[in-house]
N, C-alpha and C positions, 0 to 999 in steps of 0.2 A: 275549891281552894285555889287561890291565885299563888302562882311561881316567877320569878323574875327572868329575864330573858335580856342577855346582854349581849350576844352574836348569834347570827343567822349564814349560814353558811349551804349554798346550794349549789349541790351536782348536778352536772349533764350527761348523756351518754357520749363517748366521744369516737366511738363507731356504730355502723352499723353494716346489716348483711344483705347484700345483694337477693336478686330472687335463683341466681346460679349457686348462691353459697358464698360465693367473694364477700370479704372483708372489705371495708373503704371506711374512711378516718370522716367523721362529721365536720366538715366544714361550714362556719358560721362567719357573716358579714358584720365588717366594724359596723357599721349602722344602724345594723341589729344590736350590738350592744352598749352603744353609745344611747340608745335609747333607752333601751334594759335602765343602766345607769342612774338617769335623769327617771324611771320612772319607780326605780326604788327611794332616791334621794326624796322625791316629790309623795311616797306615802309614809316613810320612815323617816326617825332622827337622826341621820346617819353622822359619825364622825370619821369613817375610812371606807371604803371599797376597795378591796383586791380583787383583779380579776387575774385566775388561773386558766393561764394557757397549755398544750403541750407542744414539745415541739419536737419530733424525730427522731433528734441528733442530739440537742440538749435536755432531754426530759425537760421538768416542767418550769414553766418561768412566770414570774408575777408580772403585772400592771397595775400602779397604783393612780393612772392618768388615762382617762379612757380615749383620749386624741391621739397618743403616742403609740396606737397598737398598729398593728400592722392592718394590712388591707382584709385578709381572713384569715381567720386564725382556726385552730382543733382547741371549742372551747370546754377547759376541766371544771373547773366550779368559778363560784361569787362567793367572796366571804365580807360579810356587813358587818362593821361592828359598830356600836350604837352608842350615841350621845348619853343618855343617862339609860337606864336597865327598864326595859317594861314588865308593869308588873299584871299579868292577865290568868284568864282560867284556858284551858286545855282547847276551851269552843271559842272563845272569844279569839284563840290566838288562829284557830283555823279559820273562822270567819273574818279577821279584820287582816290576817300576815299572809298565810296561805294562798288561799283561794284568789284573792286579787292578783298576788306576783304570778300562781300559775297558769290563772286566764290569761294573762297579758301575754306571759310566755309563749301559750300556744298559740294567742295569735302572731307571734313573729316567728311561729314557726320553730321557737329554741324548746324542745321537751326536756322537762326537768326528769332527772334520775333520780333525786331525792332532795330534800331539803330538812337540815339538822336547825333544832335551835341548845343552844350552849349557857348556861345558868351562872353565877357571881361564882359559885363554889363548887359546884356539881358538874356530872357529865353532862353527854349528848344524848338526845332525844328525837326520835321520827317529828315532824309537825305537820304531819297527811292527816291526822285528827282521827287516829288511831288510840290516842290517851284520852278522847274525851269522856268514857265510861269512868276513869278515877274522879272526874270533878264531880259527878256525882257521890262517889264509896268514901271522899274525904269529906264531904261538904256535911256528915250527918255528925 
């Protein structure tokens, strides 16, 4: 059973833990995500990109312009919102949305914490392809 999908929205971890126990804040290179950017634009219809930064002293702050960031940033999520709504099944969206954004991810090095996708009318949803057992239980 195909469901529509009209934002995609993906977290990052934005620390991690020393091998002492320390805490340190993940820092990611503009270049790193100016590509990111250009390589959602390049498989998606995109008609917005936010990128969610954090920042210290200001909690969190958006970029709608991926030139305008700073040199590196502590990166919080990507929220993509899409030209017209795709309409796919559970597998299709892990094999064609999925898996490509987070190969690409880890070869730059950015691991994704999660990745939601967001429906016309309904809530959020994991899209790790954890719902792809329902396209089967609806399809009968």
């Amino acid at each position: 059973m195909k469901h529509k999908i009209t934002r995609i929205r993906i977290t990052f971890r934005t620390y991690y833990y020393s091998l002492t126990g320390r805490v340190f804040n993940r820092w990611v290179m503009k270049e790193q995500i100016v590509e990111t950017v250009r390589f959602l634009r390049r498989i998606l219809d995109v008609q917005e990109i936010e990128i969610v930064c954090l920042d210290r002293r200001r909690g969190e702050k958006s970029y709608y312009d991926e030139e305008k960031l700073p040199r590196k940033v502590i990166l919080g999520g990507i929220n993509v919102t899409l030209n017209k709504p795709l309409e796919k099944t559970y597998q299709e969206e892990y094999e064609e949305i999925y898996k490509p954004i987070n190969d690409f991810l880890m070869r730059m090095y950015i691991p994704i914490y999660n990745m939601w996708g967001y429906g016309e009318n309904t809530g959020c949803w994991q899209m790790d392809g954890r719902h792809i057992h329902l396209d089967r239980y609806f399809s009968r």
